[in-house]
Each structure stands twice: as C-alpha cells, then as structure tokens.
N, CA, C and O atoms as a GROMACS GRO file, in nm:
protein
  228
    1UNK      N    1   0.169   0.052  -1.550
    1UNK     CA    2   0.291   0.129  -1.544
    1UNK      C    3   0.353   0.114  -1.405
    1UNK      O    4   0.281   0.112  -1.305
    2UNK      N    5   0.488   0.102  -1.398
    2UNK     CA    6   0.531   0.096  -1.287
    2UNK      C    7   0.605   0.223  -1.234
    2UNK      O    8   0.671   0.303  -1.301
    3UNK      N    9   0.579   0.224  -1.082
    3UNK     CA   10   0.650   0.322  -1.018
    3UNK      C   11   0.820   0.318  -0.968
    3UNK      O   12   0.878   0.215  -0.931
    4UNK      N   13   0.868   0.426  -0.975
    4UNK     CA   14   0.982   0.401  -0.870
    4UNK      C   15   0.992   0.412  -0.721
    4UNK      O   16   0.957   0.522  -0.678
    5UNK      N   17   1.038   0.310  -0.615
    5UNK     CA   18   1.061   0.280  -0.558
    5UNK      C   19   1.188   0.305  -0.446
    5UNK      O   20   1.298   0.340  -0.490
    6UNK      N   21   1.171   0.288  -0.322
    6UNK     CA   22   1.293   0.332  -0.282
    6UNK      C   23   1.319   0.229  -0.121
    6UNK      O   24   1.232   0.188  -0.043
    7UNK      N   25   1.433   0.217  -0.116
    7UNK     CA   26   1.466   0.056  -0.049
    7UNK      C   27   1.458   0.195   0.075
    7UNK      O   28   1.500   0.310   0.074
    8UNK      N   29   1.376   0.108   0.179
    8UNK     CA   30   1.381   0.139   0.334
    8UNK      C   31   1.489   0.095   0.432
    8UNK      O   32   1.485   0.105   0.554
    9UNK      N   33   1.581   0.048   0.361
    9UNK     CA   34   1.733   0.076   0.431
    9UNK      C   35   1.856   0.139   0.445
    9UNK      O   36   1.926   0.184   0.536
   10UNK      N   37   1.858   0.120   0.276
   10UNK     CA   38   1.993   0.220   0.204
   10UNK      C   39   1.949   0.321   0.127
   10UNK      O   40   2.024   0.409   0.085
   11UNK      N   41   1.877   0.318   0.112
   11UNK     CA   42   1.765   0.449   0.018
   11UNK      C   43   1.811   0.485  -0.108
   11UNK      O   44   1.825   0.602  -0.143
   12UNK      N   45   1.840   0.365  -0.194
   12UNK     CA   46   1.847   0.382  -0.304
   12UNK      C   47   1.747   0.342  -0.392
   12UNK      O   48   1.695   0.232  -0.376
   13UNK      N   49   1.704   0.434  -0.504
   13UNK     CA   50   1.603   0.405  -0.563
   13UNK      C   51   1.618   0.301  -0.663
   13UNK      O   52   1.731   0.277  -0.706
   14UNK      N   53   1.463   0.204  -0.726
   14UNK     CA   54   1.492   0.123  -0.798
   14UNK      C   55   1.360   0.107  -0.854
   14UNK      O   56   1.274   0.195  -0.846
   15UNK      N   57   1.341  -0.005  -0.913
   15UNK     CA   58   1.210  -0.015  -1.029
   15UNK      C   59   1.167  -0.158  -0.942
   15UNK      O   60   1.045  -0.167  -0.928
   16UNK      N   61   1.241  -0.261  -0.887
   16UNK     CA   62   1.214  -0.320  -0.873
   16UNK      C   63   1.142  -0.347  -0.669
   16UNK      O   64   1.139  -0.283  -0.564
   17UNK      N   65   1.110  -0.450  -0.711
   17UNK     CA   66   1.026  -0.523  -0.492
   17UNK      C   67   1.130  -0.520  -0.437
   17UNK      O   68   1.128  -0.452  -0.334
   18UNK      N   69   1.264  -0.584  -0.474
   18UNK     CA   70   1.379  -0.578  -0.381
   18UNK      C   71   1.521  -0.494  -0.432
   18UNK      O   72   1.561  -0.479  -0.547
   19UNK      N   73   1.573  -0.452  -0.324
   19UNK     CA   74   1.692  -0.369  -0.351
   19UNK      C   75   1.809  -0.469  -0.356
   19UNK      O   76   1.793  -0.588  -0.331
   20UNK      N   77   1.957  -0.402  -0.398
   20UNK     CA   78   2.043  -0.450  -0.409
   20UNK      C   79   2.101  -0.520  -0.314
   20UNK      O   80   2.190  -0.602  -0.336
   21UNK      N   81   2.041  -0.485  -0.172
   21UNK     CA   82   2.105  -0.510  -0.063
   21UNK      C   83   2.005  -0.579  -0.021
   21UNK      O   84   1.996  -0.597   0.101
   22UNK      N   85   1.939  -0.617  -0.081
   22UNK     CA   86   1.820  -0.755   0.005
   22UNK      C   87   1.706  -0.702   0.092
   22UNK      O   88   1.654  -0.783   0.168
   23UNK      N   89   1.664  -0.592   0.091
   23UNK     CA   90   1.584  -0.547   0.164
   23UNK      C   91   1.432  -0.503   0.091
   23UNK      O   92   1.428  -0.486  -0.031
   24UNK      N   93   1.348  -0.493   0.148
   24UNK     CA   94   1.225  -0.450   0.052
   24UNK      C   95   1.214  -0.299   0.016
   24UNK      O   96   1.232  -0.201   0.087
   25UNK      N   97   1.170  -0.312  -0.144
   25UNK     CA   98   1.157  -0.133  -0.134
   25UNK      C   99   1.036  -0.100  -0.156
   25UNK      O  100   0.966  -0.160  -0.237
   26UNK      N  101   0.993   0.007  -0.080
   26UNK     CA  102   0.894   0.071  -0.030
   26UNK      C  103   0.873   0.193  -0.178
   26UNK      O  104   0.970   0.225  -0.246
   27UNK      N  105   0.724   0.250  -0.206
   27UNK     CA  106   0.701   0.339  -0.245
   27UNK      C  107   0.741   0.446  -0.173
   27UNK      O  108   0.732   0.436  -0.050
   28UNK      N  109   0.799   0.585  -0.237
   28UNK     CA  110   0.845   0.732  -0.162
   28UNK      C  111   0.727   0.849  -0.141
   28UNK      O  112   0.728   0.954  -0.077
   29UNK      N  113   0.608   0.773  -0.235
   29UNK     CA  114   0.512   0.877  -0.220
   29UNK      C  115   0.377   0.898  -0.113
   29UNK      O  116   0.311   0.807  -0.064
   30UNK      N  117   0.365   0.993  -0.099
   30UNK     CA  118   0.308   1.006   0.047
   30UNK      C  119   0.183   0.964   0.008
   30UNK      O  120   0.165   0.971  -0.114
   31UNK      N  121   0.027   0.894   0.119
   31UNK     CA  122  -0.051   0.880   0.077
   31UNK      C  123  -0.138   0.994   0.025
   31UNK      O  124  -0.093   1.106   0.001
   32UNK      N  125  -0.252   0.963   0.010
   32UNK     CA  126  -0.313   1.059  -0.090
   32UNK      C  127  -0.393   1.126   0.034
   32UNK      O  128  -0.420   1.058   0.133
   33UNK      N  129  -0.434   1.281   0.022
   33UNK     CA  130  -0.490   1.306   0.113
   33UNK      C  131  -0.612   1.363   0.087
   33UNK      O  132  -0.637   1.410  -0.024
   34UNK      N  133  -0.702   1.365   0.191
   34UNK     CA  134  -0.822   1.314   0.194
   34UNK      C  135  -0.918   1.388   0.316
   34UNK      O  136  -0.943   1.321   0.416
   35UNK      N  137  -0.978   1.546   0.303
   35UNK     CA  138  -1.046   1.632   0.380
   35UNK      C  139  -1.189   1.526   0.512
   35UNK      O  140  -1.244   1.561   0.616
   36UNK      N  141  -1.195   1.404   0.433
   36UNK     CA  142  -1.272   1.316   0.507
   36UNK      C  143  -1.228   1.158   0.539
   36UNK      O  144  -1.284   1.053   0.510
   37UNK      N  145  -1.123   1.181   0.600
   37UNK     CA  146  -1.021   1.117   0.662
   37UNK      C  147  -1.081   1.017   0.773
   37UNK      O  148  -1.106   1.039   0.892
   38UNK      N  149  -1.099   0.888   0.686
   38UNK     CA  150  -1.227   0.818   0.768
   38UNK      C  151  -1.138   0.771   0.880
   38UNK      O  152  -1.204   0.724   0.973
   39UNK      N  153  -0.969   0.769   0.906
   39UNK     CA  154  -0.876   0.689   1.005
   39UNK      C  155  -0.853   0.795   1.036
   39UNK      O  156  -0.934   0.845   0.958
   40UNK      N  157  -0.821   0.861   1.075
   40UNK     CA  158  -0.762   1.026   1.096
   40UNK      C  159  -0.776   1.056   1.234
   40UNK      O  160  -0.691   1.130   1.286
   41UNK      N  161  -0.870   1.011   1.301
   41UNK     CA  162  -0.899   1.030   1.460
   41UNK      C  163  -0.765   0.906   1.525
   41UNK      O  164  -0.676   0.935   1.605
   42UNK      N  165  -0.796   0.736   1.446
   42UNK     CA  166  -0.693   0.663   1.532
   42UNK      C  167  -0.568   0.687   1.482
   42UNK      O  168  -0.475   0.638   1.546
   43UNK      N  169  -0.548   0.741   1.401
   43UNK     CA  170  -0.382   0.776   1.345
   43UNK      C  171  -0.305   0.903   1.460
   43UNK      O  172  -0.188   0.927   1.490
   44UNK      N  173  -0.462   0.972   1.507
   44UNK     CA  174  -0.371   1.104   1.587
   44UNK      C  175  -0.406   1.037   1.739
   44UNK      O  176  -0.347   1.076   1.839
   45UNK      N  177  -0.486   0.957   1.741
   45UNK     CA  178  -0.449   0.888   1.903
   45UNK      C  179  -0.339   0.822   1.933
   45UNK      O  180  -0.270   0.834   2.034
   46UNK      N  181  -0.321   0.737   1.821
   46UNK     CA  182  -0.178   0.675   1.864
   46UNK      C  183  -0.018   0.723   1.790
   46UNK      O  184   0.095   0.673   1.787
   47UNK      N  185  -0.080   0.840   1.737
   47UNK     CA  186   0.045   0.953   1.740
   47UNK      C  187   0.105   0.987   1.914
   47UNK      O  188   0.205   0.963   1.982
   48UNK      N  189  -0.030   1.057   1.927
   48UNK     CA  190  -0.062   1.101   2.091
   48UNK      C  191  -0.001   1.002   2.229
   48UNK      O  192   0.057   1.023   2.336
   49UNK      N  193  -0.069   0.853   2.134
   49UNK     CA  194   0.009   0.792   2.284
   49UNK      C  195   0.177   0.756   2.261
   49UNK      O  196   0.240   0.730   2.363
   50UNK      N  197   0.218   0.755   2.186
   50UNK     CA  198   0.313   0.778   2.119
   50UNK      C  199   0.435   0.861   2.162
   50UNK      O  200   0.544   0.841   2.217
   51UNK      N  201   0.378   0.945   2.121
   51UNK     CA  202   0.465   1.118   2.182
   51UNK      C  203   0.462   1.067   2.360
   51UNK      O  204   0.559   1.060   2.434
   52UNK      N  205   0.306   1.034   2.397
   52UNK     CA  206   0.348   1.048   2.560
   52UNK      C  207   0.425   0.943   2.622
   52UNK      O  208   0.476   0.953   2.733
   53UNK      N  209   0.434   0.824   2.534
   53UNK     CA  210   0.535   0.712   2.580
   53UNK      C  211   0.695   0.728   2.594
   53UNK      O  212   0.786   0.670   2.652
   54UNK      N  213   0.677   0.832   2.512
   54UNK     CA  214   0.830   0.850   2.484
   54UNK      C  215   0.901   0.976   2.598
   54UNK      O  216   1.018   1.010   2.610
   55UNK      N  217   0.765   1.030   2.677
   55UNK     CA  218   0.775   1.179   2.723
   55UNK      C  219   0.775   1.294   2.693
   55UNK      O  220   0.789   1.398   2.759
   56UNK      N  221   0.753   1.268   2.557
   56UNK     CA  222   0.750   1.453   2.425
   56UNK      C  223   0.624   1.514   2.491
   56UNK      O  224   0.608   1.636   2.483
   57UNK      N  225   0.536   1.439   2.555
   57UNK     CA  226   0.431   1.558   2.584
   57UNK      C  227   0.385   1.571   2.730
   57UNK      O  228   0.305   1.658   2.762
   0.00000   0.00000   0.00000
C-alpha cells in the first residue's frame, strides 16, 4: 500500500517520488517513537552543537 507524500519544496501533497515541480517528495509522518532510543544521545548532541553554532545557547 502506498503512502501519501509531500514535496519538500512547495508542499503539495502527492502519491507519487516526484512532485509537479521536479523536486523529491518526502514522507509527512514523523518517525516512530521509541522509549529506547538507541540514537537519541547523538541526535541531542548535535542538536546542542547546533543551537550553540548559531548562538541560541
């Protein structure tokens, strides 16, 4: 079964890999979440360095 989709440029949804406007479309749904979050430590480090590159922290 296929999902719907949604282009990461113009954000229109579609059924198909590419949008009208030539760009790739991305799934809208968030990943699945997961109390034993085996990435979860490097996802919030380089959140962290992130935020401080920019000066947010």
């Amino acid at each position: 079964m296929k999902s719907i989709l949604k282009c990461e440029s113009c954000g229109r949804y579609t059924m198909k890999e590419a949008c009208l406007c030539g760009k790739k479309a991305l799934t809208p749904k968030p990943a699945k979440f997961s109390i034993e979050d085996k990435y979860g430590n490097y996802r919030r480090k380089a959140k962290f360095s992130f935020f401080r590159e920019k000066g947010l922290l």
